[in-house]
C-alpha positions as CSV (number, residue, x, y, z in Angstrom):
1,X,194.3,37.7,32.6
2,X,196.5,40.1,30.6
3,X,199.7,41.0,31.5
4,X,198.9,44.4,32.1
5,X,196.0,43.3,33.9
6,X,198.6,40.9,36.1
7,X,200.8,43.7,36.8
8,X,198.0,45.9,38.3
9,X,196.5,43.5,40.3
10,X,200.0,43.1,41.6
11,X,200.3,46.8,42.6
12,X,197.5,47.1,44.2
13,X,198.4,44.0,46.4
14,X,201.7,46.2,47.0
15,X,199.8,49.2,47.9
16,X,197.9,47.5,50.3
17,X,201.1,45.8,51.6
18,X,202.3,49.3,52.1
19,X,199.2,50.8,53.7
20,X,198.7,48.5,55.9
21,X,202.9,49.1,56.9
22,X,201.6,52.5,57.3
23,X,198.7,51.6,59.5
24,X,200.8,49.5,61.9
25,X,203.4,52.6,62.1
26,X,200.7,54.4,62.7
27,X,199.7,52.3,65.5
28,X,203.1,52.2,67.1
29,X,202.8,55.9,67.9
30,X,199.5,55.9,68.3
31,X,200.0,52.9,71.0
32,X,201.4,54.9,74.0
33,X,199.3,58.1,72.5
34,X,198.8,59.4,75.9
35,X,201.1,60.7,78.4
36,X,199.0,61.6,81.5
37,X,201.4,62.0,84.0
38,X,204.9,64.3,85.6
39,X,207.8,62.3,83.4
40,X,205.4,59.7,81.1
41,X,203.6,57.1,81.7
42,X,206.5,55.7,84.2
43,X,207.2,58.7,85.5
44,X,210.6,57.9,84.3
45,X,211.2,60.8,81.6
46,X,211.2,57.9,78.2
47,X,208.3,57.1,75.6
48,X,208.3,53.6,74.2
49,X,207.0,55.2,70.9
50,X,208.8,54.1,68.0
51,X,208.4,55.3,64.0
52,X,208.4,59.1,64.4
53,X,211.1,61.7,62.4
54,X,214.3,61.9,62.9
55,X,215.5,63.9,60.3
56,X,213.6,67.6,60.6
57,X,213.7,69.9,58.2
58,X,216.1,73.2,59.1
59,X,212.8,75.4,60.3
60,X,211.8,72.1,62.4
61,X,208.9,69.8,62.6
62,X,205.7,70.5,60.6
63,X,203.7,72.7,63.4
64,X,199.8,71.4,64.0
65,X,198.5,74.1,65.5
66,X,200.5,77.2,67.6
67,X,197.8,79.0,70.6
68,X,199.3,81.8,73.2
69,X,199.2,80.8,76.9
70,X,199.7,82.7,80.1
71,X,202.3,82.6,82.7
72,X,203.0,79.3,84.3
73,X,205.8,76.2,84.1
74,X,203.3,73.4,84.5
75,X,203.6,70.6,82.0
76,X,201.1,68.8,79.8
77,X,199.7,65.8,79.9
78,X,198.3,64.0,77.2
79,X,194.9,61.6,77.6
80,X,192.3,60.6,75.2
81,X,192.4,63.2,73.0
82,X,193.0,66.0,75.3
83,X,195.8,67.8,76.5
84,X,195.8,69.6,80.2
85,X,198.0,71.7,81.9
86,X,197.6,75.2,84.1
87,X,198.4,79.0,83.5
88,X,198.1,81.7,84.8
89,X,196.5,85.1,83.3
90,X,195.3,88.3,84.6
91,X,194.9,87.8,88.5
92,X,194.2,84.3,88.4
93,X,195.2,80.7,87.8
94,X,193.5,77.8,85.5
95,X,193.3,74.6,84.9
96,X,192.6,74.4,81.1
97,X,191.8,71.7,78.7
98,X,192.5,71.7,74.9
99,X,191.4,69.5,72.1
100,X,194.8,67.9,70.9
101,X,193.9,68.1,67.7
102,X,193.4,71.9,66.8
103,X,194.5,73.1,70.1
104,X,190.8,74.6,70.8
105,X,189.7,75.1,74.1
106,X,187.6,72.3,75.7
107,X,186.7,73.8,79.2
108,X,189.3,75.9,81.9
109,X,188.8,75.8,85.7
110,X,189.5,78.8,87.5
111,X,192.4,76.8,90.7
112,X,193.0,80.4,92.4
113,X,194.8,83.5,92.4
114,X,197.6,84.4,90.7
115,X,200.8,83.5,92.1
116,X,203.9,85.4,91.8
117,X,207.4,85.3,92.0
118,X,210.4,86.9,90.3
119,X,211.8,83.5,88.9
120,X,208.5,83.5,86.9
121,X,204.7,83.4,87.8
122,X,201.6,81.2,87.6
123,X,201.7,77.0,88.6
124,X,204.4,74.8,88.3
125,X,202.7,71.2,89.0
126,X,201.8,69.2,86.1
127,X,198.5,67.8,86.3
128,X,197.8,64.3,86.8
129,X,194.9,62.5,84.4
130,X,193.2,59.1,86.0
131,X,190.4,58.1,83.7
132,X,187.8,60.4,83.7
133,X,189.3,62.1,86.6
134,X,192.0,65.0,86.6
135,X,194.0,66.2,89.8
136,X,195.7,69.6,89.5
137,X,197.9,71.3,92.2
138,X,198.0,75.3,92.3
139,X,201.4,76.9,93.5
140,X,199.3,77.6,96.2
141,X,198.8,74.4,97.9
142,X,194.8,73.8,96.7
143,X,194.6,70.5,95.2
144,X,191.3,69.9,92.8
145,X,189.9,66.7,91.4
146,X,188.4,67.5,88.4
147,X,185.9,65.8,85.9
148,X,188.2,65.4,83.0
149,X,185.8,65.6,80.0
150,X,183.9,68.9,81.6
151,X,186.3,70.5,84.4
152,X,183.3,70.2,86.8
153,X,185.2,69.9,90.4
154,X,185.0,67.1,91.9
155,X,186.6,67.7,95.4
156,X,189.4,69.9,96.8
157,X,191.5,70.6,99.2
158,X,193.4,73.9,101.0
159,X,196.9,72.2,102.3
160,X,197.6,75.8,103.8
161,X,194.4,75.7,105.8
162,X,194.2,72.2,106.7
163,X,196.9,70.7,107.1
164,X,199.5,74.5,108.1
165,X,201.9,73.8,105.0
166,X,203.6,76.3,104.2
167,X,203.8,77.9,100.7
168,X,207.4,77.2,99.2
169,X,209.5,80.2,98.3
170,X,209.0,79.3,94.3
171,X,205.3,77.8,94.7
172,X,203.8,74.0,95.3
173,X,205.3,72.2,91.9
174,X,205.1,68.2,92.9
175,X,202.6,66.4,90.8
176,X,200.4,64.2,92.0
177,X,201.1,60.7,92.1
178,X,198.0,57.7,91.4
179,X,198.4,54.3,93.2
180,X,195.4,52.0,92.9
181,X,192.7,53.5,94.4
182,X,194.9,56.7,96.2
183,X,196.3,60.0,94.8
184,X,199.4,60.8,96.7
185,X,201.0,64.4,97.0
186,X,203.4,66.2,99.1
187,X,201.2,68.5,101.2
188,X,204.6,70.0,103.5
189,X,202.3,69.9,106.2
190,X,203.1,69.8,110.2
191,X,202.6,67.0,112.4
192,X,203.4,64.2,110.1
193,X,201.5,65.4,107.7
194,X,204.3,66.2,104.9
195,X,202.8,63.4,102.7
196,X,199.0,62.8,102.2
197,X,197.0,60.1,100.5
198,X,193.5,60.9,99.5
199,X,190.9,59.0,97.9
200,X,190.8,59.4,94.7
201,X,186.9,59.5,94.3
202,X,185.8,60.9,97.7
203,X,188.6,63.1,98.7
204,X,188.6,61.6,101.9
205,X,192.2,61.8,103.5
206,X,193.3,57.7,103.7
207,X,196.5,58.5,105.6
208,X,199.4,61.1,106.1
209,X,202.9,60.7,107.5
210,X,206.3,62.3,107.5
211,X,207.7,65.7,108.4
212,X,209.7,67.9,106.8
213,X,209.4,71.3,105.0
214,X,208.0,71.2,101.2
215,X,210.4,70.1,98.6
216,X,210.0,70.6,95.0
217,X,210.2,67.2,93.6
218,X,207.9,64.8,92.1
219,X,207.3,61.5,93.4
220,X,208.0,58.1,91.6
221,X,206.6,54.8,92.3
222,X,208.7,51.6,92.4
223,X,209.3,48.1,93.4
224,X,212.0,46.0,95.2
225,X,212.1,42.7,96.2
226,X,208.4,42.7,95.9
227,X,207.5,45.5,97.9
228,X,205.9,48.5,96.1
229,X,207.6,51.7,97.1
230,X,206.6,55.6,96.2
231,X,209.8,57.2,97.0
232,X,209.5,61.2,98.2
233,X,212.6,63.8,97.6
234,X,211.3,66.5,100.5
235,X,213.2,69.4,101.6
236,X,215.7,67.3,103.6
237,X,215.0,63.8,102.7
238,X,214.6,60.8,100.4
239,X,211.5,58.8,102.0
240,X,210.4,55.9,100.9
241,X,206.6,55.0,102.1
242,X,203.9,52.3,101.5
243,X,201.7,53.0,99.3
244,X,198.4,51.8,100.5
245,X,199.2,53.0,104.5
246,X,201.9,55.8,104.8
247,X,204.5,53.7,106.7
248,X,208.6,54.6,106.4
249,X,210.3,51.6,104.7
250,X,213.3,53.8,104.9
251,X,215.3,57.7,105.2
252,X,217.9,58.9,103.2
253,X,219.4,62.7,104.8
254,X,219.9,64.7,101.9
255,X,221.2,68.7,102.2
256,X,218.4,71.1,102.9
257,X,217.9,73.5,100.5
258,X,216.2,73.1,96.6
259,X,215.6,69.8,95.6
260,X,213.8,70.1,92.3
261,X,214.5,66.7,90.0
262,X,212.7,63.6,90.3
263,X,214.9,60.5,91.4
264,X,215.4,58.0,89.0
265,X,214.7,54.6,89.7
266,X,217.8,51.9,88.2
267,X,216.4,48.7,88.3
268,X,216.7,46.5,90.3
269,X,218.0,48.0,93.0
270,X,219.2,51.4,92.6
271,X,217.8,54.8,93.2
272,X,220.0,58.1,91.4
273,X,219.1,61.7,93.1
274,X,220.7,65.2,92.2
275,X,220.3,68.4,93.0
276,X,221.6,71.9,92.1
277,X,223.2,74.8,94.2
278,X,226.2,72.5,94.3
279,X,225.3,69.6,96.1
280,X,225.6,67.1,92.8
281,X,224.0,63.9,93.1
282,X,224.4,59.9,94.7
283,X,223.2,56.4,93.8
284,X,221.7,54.7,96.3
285,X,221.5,50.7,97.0
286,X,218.5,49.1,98.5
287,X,219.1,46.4,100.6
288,X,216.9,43.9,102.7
289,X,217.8,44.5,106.4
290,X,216.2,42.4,108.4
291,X,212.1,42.1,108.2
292,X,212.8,45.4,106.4
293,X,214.2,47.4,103.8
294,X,217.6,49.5,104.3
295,X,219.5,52.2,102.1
296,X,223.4,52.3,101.3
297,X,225.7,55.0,98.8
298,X,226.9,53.5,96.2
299,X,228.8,56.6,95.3
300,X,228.4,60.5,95.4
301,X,229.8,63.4,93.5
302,X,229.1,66.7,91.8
303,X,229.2,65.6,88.5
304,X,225.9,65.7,88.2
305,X,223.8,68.5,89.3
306,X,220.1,68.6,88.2
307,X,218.6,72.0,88.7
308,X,215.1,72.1,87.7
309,X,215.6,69.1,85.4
310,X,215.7,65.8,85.8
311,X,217.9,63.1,84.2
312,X,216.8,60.0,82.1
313,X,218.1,56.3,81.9
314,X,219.4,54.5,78.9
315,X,221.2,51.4,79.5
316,X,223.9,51.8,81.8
317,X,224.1,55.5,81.4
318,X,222.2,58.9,82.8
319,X,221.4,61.5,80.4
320,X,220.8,65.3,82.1
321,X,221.9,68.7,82.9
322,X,224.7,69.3,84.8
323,X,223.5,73.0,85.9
324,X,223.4,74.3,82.1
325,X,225.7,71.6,80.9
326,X,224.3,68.7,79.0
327,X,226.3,65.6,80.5
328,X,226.2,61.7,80.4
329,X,227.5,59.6,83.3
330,X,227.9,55.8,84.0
331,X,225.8,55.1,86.3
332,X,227.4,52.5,88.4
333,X,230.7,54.4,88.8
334,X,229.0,58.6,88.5
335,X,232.5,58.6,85.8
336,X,231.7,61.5,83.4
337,X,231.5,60.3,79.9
338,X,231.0,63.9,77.5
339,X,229.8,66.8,78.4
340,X,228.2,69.5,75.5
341,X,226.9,73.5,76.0
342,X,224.4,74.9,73.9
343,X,221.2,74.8,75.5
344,X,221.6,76.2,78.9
345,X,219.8,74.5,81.6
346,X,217.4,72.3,79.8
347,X,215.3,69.7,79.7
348,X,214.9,66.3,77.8
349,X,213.5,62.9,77.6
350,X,214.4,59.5,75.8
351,X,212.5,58.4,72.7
352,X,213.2,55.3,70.3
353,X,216.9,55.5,71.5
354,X,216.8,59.5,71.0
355,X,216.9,62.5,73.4
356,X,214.8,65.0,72.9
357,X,215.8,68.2,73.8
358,X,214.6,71.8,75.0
359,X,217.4,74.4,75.6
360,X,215.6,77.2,78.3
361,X,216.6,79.8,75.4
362,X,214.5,77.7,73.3
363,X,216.4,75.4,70.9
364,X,214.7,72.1,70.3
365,X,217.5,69.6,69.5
366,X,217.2,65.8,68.7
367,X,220.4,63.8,69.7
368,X,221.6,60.3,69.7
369,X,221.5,58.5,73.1
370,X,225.2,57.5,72.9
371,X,227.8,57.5,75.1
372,X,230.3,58.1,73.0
373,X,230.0,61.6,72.1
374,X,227.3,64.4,71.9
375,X,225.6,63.4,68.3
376,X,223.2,66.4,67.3
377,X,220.6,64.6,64.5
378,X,219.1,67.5,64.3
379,X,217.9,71.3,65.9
380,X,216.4,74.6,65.3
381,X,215.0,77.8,67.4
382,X,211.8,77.4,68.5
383,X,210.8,79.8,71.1
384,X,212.8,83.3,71.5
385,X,211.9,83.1,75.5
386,X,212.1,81.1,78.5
387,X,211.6,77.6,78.4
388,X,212.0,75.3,81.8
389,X,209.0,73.2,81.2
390,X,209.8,69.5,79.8
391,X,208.6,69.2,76.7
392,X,205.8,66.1,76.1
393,X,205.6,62.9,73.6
394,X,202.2,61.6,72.5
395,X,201.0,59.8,69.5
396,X,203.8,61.1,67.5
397,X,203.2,64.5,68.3
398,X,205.8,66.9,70.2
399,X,204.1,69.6,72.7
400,X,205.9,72.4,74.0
401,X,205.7,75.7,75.9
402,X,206.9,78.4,78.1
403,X,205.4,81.5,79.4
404,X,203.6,82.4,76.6
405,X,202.7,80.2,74.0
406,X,202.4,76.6,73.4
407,X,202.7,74.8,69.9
408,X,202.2,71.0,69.3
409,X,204.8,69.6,66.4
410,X,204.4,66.4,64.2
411,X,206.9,64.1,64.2
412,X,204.9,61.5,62.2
């Protein structure tokens, strides 16, 4: 073999060395492509994916496809190839699906009327994808299981005529939570009916507990000393139930009024809440008491104060909005460790040590997840109007909206 012969054989073992880099890259972002659920796939606010770009050009990611939407703060889940979420437009609400690819339209279900409000119109609840199954929640109160591939309804159900909730001054916004076999929401309805388990095939109501008013919240499921746990912010209360038959492990009082953020689980013990409207936030300790399971403070203070946001975990340290100031605390102590303006009252989640960020004026920011300082990577204007829904991570590709548009960004 010549020598020149030698040195392309050579190359072409390189260049298959390097595509085959590529192709596990490629697969590392392409591993956790869907995100089908409030938060991620831990409900948690952080994507595992690794690989993507952290260095954007000054006009921002390259933009895959850009489609106008109606009114509505609902985010969007990601699941085999599809993206969902709900709008509003004309006099009513949808469900829609869209191909993530071009950002066509795959089906829309119409979930009801309109609803209004001068914060904003349309749904707030994100919905919830199960396998072939997608559960939507209208702002008001009709919950659908849906065929995910066709939008054909599977069952539904009327919380305001069933079960007396009330609608919520800004709309139903929790999003439904999946636990084996169950799909789990906050209906808000009377007679210890504020939390309702349904089956997620038949529809059939399994169980329902609790009372108190509607919150705005999101649940989260956990586990503690071997018990599994979903854990309920209501109207006045932190609840923490059994999944699998509605019974009270334990009650946390927390201030009547707005709670909108999701708590934040700190493993292995720990549960962070926070609230706006100056009530700030706590960390809470679970303890075993007894044949059951009791709830202490660790510490409280208002150096936190989630609005409609809600903060993310790295390490020892919470990343999130205090009101429409970016902020990072310790967690164990609530100490304040920098604060940074700029973006308003945003939203973010954790990526590959990163947050991502989404000013409700619409700048897009990427930052270090430090504690040391506020470390902008990188940021540019995206949108020109309101943005308070969280923006969404999936196979390496950055969704956004607000009440007009939504664009899908590569970060490849």
């Amino acid at each position: 073999m010549t020598m020149e012969n030698r040195v392309y054989v050579l190359l072409r073992r390189c260049a298959a060395v390097l595509f085959g880099t590529w192709f596990l890259v490629g697969g590392v972002l392409g591993a956790d492509a869907d995100w089908p659920q409030w938060r991620g796939p831990n409900r948690d606010g952080i994507s595992s994916e690794t690989g993507f770009i952290k260095n954007w050009p000054k006009a921002g990611p390259e933009v895959l496809w850009h489609i106008p939407l109606g009114d509505g703060y609902s985010g969007i889940s990601i699941a085999q190839g599809k993206a969902y979420t709900m709008f509003a437009e004309g006099n009513d609400e949808f469900v829609i699906c869209l191909d993530t690819s071009d950002g066509k339209e795959i089906w829309r279900f119409r979930s009801g009327g309109k609803f209004t409000e001068q914060r904003g119109d349309g749904p707030r609840s994100m919905p919830t994808v199960d396998g072939d199954s997608v559960f939507a929640l209208g702002a008001e109160g009709k919950l659908y299981a849906l065929d995910a591939h066709s939008g054909t309804k599977i069952w539904s159900h009327n919380f305001v005529e069933e079960f007396g909730s009330s609608i919520p001054t800004w709309g139903f916004s929790s999003s439904p939570i999946i636990e084996g076999k169950l799909v789990i929401v906050e209906a808000g309805g009377k007679d210890e009916r504020a939390i309702v388990a349904f089956d997620k095939e038949s529809g059939d109501v399994v169980w329902a507990t609790h009372t108190d008013a509607v919150g705005y919240s999101s649940p989260i499921s956990i586990e503690f000393g071997g018990v599994r746990q979903i854990i309920f912010l209501t109207s006045k209360t932190l609840v923490s139930v059994a999944p699998e038959n509605g019974q009270v492990y334990w009650k946390y009082a927390w201030p009547e009024g707005i709670n909108i953020a999701t708590p934040v689980f700190i493993p292995d013990d720990k549960i962070f809440i926070s609230a706006s409207y100056d009530k700030g936030a706590v960390l809470l300790k679970m303890i075993t008491d007894g044949d059951g399971i009791g709830i202490e403070e660790v510490w409280k203070s208002r150096v936190m104060k989630n609005h409609f946001n809600s903060s993310v975990l790295q390490g020892d340290y919470l990343y999130g909005f205090d009101n429409a100031i970016l902020t990072c605390i310790e967690v164990d102590t609530g100490e304040e460790q920098w604060r940074h303006r700029g973006f308003g009252k945003g939203s973010l989640l954790l990526a590959d040590g990163c947050l991502i960020i989404l000013g409700e004026g619409g700048k897009l920011a990427l930052a270090e997840a430090t504690s040391g300082e506020y470390r902008e990577k990188a940021g540019f204007q995206l949108f020109d109007d309101k943005c308070w829904t969280v923006p969404t991570l999936a196979g390496g590709r950055l969704y956004l909206r607000n009440q007009k548009e939504m664009v899908c960004l590569d970060l490849r």
